[in-house]
C-alpha positions in Angstrom: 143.8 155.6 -104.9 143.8 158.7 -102.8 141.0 161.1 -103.0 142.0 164.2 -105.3 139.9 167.1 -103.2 139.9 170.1 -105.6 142.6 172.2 -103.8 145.0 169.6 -104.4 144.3 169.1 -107.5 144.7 173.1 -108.6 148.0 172.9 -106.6 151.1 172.2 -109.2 152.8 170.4 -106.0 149.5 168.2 -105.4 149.5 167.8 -109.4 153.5 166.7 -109.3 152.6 164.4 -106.2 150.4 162.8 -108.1 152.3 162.3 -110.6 155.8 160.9 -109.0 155.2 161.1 -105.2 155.4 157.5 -104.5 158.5 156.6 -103.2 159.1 153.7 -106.1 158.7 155.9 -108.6 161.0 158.5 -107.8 163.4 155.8 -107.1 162.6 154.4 -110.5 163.2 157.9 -112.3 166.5 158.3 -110.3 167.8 155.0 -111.8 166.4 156.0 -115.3 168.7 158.9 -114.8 171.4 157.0 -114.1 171.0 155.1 -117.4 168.2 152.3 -116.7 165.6 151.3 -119.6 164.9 148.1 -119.1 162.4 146.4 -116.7 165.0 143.6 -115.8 167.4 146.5 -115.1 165.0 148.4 -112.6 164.0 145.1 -110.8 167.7 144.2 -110.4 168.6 147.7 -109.1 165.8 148.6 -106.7 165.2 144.6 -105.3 161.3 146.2 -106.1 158.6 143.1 -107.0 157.8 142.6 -110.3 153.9 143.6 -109.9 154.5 147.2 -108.0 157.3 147.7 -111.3 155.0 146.8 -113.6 152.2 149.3 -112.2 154.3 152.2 -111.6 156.2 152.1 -115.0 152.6 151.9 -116.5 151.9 154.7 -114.2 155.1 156.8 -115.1 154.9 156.1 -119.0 150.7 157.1 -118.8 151.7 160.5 -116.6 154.4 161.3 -119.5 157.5 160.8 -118.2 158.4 157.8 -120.0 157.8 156.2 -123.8 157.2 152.8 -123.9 159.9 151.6 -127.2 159.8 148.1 -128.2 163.6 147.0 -128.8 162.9 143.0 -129.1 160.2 141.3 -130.8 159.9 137.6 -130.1 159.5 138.2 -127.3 158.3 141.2 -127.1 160.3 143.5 -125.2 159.9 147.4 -124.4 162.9 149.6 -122.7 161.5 152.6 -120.7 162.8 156.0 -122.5 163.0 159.6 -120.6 160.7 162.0 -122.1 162.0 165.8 -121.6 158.9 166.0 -118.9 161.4 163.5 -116.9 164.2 165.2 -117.6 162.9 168.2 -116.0 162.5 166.5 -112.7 166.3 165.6 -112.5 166.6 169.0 -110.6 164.2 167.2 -108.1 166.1 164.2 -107.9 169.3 166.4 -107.8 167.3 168.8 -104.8 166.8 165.5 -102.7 170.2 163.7 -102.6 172.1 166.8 -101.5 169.3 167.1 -98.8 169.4 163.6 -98.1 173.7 164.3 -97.8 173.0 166.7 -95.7 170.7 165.5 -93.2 170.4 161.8 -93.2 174.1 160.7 -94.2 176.2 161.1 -90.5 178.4 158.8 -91.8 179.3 161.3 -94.7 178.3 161.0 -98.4 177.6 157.8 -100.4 176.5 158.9 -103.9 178.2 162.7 -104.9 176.9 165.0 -108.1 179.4 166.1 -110.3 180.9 167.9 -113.4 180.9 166.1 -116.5 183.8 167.7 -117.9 185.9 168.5 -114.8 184.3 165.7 -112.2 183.9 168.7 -110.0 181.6 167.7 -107.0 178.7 169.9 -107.0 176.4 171.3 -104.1 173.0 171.1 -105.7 170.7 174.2 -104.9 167.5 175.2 -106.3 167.7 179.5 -107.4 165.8 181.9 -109.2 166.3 181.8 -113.0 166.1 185.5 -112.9 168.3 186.7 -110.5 170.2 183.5 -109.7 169.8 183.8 -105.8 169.0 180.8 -104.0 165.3 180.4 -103.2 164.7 179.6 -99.9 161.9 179.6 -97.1 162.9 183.0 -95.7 163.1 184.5 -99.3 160.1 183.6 -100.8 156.1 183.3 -100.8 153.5 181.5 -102.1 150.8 184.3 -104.4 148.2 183.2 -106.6 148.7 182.0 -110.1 146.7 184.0 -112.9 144.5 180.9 -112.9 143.9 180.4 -110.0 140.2 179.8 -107.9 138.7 182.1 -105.8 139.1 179.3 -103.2 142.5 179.0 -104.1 143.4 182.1 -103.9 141.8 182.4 -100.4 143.8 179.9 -99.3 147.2 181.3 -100.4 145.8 184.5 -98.7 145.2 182.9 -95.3 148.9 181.0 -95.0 150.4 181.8 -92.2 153.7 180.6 -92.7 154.2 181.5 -96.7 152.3 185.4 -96.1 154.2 187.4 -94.1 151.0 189.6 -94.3 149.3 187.2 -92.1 151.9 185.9 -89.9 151.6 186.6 -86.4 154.4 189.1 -84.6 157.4 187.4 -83.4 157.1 184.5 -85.7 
């Protein structure tokens, strides 16, 4: 287990890393998406070994992003159902394969999003709910929640990179 400092901790991205930042379990909620439930069904799909499964859906379904349904009794066995805290991070999943097209696919594009109803492909981008404008690193910085710590809210005030503010000329 890594050690949870308490800046990371007030930070919603150290909070979602936490929650689904290893690389099995995002892989795991991407298949869930695509309709897995089952355990045998996620150790088919990913080739993952049964021990990591087992400790990452225990992981996912104690973090909330799965419920744990029994659908057999002798023997006993549980499917792994999508709680709307899972559903939320489909935009995630959605966010990393059109950057993974993007960037790490020279051959061009394995896996496409699309349309239901017209099987339109679609270029996945993440925007302001508000306006609808694309956020991106040139549009956008990082300010302090209302609950956030004096030491967070030092921090936010000292990045260079996020606070124009503080940013050095030129850069």
């Amino acid at each position: 287990m890594q050690p949870k400092s308490p800046s990371i901790l007030e930070c919603p991205v150290g909070r979602a890393v936490e929650t689904v930042g290893e690389w099995w379990s995002i892989l795991i909620l991407r298949d869930a998406f695509q309709g897995a439930t089952r355990f045998d069904e996620f150790s088919q799909n990913l080739g993952i070994a049964p021990n990591i499964l087992s400790r990452r859906l225990a992981h996912l379904t104690a973090s909330g992003m799965f419920v744990r349904c029994r659908y057999h009794e002798r023997p006993p066995r549980y499917e792994y159902v999508l709680t709307d805290k899972a559903r939320d991070f489909f935009p995630v999943i959605a966010a990393l394969l059109a950057w993974g097209n993007r960037h790490l696919a020279p051959r061009g594009e394995s896996i496409l999003l699309a349309s239901r109803d017209g099987v339109r492909p679609l270029d996945p981008v993440v925007v302001d709910a508000g306006s609808k404008q694309p956020i991106t690193l040139a549009n956008t910085v990082a300010i302090a929640g209302p609950r956030a710590s004096r030491g967070m809210r030092k921090r936010i005030a000292s990045l260079k990179a996020m606070n124009p503010a503080v940013a050095p000329a030129g850069d």
